[in-house]
N, CA, C and O atoms as a DFTB+ gen file, in Angstrom:
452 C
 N C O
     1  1     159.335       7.867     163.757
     2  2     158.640       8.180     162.529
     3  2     157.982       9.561     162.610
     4  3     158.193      10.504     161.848
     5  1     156.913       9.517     163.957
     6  2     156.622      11.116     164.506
     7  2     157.427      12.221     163.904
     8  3     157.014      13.048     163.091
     9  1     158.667      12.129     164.423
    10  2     159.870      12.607     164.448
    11  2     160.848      13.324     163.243
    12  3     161.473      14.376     163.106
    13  1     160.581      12.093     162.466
    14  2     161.479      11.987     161.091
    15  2     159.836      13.414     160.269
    16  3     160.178      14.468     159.733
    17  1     159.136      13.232     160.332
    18  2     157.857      13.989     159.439
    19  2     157.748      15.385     160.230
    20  3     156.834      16.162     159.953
    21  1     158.480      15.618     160.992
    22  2     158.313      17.004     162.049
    23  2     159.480      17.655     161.026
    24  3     159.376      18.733     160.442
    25  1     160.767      16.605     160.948
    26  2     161.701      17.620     160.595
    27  2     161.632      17.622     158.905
    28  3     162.615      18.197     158.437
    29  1     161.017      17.286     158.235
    30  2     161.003      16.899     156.891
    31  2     159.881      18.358     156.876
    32  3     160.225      19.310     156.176
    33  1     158.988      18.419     157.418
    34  2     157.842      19.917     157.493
    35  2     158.665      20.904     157.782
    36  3     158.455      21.947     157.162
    37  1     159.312      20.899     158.339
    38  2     160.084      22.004     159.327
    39  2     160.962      22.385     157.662
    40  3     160.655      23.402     157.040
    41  1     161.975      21.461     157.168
    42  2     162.559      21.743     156.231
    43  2     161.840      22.201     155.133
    44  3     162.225      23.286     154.696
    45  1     160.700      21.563     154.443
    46  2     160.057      21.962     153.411
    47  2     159.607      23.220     153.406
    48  3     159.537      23.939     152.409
    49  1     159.066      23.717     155.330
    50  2     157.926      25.243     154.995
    51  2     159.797      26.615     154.938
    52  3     159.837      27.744     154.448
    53  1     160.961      25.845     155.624
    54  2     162.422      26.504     155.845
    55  2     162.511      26.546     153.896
    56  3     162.416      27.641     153.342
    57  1     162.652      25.548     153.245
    58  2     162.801      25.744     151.704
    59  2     161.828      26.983     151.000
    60  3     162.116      27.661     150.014
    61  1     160.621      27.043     151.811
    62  2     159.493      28.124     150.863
    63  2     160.021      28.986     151.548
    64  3     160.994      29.105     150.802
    65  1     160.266      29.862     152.518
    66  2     161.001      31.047     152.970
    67  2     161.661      31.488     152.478
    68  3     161.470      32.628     152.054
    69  1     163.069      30.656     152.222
    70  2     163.970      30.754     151.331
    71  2     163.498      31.374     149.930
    72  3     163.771      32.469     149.439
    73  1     162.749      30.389     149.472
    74  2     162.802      30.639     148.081
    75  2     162.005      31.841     147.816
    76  3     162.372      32.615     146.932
    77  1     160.725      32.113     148.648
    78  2     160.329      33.854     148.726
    79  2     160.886      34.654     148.965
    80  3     160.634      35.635     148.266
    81  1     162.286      34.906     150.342
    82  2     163.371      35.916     149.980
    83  2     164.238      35.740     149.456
    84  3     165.115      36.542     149.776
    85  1     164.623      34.830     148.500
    86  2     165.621      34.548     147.472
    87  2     166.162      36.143     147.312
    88  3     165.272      36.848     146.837
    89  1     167.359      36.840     147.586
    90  2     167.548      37.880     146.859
    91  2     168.272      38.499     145.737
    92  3     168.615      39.638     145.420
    93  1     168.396      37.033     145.145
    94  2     168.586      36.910     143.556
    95  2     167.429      36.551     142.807
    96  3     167.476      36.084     141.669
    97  1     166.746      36.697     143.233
    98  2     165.784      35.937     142.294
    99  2     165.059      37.604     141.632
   100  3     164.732      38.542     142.359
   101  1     164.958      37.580     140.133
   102  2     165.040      39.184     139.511
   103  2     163.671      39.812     140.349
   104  3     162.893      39.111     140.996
   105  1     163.591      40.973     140.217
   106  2     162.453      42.060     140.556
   107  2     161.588      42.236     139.545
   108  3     162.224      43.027     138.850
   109  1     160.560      42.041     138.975
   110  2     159.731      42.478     137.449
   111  2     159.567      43.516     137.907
   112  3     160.244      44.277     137.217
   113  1     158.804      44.375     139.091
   114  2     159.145      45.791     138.899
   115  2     159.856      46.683     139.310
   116  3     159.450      47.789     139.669
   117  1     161.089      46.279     139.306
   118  2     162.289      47.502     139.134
   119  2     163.076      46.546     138.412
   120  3     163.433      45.392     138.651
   121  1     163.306      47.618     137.139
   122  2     163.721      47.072     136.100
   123  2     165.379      47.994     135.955
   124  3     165.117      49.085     135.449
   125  1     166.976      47.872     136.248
   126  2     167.363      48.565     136.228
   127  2     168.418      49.282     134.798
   128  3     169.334      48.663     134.257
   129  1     168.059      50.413     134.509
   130  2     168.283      50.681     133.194
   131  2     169.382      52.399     133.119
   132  3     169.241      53.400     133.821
   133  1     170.175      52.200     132.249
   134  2     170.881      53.137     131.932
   135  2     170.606      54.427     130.944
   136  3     170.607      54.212     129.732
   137  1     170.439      55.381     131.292
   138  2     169.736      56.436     130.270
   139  2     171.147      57.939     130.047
   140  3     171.989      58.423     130.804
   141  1     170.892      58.097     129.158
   142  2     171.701      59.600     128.753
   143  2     171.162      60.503     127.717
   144  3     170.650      60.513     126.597
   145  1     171.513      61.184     128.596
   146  2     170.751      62.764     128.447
   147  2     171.154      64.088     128.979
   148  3     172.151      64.172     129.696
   149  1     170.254      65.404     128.593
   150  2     170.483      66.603     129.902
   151  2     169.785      66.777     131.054
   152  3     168.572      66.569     131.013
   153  1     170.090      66.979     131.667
   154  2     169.381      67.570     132.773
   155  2     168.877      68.707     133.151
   156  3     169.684      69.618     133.336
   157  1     167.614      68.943     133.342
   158  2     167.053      70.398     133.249
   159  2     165.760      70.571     134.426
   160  3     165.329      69.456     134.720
   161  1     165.220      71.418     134.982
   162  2     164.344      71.162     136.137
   163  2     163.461      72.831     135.558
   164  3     163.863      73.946     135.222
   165  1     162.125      72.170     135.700
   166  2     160.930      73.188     135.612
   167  2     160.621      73.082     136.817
   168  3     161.113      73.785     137.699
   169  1     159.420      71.830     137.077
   170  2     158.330      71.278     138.416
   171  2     159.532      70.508     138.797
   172  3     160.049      70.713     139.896
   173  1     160.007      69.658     137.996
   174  2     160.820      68.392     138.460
   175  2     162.537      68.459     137.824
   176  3     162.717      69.493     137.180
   177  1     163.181      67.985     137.866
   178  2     164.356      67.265     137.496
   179  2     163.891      66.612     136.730
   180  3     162.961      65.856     137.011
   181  1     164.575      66.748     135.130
   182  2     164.058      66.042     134.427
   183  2     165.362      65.839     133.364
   184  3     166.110      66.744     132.996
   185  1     165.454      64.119     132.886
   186  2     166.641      64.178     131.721
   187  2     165.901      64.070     130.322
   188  3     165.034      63.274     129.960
   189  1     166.262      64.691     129.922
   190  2     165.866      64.618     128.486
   191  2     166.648      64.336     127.222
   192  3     167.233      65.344     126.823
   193  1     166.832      63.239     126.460
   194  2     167.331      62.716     125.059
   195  2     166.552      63.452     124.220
   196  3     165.355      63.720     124.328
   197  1     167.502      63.821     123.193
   198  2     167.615      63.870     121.812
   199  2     166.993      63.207     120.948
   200  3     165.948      63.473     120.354
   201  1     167.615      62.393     120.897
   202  2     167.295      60.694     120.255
   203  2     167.168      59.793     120.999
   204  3     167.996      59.691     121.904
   205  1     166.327      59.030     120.913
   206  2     165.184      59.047     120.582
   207  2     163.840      59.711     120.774
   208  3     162.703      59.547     120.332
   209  1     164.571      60.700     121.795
   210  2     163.134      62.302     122.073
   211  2     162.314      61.808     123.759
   212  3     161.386      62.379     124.331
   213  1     163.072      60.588     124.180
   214  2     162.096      60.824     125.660
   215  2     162.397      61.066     126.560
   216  3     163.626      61.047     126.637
   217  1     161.785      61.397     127.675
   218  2     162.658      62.131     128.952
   219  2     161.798      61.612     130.378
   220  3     160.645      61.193     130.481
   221  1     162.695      61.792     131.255
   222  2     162.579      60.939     132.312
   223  2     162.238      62.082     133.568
   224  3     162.586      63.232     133.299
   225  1     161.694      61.898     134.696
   226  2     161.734      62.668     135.691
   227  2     162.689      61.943     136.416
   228  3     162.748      60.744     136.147
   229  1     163.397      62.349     137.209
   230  2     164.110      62.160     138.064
   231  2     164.369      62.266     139.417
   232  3     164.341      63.404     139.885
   233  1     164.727      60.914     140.486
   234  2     164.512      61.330     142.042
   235  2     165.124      60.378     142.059
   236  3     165.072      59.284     141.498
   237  1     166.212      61.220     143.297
   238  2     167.228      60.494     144.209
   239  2     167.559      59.852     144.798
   240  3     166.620      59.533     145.527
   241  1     168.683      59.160     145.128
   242  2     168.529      57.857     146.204
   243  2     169.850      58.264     146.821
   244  3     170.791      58.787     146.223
   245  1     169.793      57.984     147.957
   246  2     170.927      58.342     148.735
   247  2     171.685      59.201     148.710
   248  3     170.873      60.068     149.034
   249  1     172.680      59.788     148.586
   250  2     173.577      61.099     147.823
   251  2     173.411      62.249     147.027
   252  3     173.573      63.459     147.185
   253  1     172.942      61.310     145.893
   254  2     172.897      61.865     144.403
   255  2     172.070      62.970     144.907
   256  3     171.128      62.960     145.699
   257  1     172.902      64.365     143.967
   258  2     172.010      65.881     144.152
   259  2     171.798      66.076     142.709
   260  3     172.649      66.432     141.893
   261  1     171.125      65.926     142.592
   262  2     170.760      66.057     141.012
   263  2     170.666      67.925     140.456
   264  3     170.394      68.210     139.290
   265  1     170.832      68.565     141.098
   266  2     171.227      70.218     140.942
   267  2     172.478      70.100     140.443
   268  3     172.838      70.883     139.563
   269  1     173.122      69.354     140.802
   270  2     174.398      69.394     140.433
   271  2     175.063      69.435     138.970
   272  3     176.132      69.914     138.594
   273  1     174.037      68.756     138.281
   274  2     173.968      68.213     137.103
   275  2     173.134      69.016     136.076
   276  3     173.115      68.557     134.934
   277  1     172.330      70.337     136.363
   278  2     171.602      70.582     135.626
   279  2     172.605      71.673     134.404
   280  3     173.327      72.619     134.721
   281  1     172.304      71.082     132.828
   282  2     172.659      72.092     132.188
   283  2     173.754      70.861     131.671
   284  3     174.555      71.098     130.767
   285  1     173.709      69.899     132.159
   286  2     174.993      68.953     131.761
   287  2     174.503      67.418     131.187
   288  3     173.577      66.862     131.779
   289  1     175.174      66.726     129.974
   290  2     174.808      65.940     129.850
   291  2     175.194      64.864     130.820
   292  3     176.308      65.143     131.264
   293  1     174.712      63.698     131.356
   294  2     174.725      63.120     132.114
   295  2     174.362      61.599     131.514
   296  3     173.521      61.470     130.625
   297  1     175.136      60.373     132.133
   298  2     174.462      58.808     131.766
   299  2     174.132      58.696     133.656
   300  3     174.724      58.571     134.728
   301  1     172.795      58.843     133.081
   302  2     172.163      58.186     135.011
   303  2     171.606      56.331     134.883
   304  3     170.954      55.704     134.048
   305  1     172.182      56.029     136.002
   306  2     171.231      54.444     136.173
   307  2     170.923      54.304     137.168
   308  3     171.480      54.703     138.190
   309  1     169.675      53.522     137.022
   310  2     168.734      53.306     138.071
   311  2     166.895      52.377     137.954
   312  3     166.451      51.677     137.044
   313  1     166.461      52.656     138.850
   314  2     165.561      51.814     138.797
   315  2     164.301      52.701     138.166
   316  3     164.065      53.874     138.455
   317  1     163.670      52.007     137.390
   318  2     162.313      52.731     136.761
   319  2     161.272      52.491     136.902
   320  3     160.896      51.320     136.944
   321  1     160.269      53.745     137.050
   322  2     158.994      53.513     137.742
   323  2     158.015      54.486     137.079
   324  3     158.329      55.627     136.741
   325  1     156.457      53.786     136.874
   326  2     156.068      54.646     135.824
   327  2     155.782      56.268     136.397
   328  3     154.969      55.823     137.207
   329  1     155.759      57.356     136.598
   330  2     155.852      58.847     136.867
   331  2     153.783      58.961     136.734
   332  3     153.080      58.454     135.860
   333  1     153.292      59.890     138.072
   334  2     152.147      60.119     138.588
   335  2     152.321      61.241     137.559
   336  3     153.283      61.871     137.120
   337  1     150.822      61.234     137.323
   338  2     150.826      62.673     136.490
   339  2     150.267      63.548     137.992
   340  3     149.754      63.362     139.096
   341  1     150.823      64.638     137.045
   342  2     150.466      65.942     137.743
   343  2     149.794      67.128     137.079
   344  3     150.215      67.720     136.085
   345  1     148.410      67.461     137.938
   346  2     147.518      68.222     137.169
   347  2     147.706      69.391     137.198
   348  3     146.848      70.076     136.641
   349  1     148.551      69.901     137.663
   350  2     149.358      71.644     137.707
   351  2     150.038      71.674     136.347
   352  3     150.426      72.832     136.197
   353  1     150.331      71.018     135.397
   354  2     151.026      70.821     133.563
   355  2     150.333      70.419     133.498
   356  3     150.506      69.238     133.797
   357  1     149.218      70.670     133.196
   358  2     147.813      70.128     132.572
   359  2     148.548      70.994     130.733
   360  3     147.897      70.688     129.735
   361  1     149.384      71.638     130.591
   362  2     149.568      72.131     129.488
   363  2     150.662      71.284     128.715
   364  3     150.789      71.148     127.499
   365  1     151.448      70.731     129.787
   366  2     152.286      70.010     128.760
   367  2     151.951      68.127     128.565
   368  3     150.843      67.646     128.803
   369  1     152.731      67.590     128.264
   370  2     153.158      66.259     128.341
   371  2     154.386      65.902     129.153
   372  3     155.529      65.852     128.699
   373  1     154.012      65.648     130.457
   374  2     154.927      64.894     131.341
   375  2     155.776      63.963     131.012
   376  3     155.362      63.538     129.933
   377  1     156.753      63.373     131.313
   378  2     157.422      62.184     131.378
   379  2     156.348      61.090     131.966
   380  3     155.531      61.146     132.885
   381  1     156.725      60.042     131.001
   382  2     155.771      58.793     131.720
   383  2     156.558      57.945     132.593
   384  3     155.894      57.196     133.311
   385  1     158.034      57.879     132.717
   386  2     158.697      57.271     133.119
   387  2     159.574      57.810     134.662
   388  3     160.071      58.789     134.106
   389  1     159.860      57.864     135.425
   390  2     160.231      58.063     136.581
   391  2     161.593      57.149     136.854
   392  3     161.622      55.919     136.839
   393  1     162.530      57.893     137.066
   394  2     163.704      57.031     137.512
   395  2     164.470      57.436     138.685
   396  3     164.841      58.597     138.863
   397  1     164.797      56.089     139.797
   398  2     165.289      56.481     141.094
   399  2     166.792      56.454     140.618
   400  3     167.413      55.394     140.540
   401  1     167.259      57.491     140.351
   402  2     168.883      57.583     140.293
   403  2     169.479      56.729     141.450
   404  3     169.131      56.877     142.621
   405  1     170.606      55.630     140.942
   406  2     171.334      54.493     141.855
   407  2     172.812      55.327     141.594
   408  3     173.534      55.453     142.583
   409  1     173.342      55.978     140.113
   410  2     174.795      56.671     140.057
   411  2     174.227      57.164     138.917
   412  3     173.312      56.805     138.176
   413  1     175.172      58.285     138.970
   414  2     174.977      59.521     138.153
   415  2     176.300      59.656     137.299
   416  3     177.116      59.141     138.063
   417  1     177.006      60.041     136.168
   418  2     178.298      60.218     135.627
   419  2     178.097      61.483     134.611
   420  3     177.063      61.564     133.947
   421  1     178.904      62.250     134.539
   422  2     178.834      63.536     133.661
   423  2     179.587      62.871     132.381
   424  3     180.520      62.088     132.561
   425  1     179.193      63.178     131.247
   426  2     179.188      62.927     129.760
   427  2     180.249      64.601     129.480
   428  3     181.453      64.837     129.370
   429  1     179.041      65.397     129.461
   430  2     179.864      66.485     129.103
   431  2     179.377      67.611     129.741
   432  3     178.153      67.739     129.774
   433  1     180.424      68.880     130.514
   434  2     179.751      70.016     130.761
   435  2     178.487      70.526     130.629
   436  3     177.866      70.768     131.664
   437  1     177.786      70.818     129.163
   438  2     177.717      71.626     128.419
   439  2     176.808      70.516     127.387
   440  3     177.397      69.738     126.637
   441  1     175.278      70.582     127.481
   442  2     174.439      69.641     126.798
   443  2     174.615      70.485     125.628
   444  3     174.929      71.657     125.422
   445  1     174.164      69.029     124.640
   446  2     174.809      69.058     122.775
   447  2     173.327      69.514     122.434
   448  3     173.206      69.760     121.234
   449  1     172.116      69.700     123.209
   450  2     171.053      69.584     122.739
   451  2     170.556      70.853     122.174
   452  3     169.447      70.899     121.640
């Protein structure tokens, strides 16, 4: 009986492990999302839409050279994170949004913007 309640604990605290590194189980914060736009760099790498008018800062993950891309429209996806302001553009309006580029794809040469 000892016995039988050792391995029944053993299994139950083995089930909560599990189910905390579940690595399906979704992320609430990294949310992963597809954006298109140009690419252009002042302080940062930054994509910027047209329509609906918002723009993203941008940083790399593995590979991706995001120089590569500047001057070109681009569909980037990846994970999003809200963007630190920075008090050196105390003149403009930053991007609020921050995205870790996962793949990058060129749209067109030559932004329509």
């Amino acid at each position: 009986m000892k016995r039988e309640k050792m391995v029944l604990t053993l299994l139950l605290v083995a089930g909560w492990v599990m189910a905390q590194t579940n690595p399906y189980r979704p992320l609430k914060a990294k949310r992963l999302i597809a954006v298109q736009g140009c690419v252009s760099r002042s302080s940062d790498y930054v994509l910027r839409q047209c329509d609906p008018g918002n723009s993203y800062v941008l940083h790399p993950a593995d590979t991706i050279k995001r120089g590569d891309y500047i001057g070109q429209e681009v569909k980037i996806t990846g994970t999003k994170s809200p963007t630190l302001s920075d008090t050196s553009d105390s003149g403009r309006s930053a991007p609020s949004t921050t995205i870790t580029v996962n793949s990058s794809r060129t749209i067109s040469r030559k932004c329509r913007q």
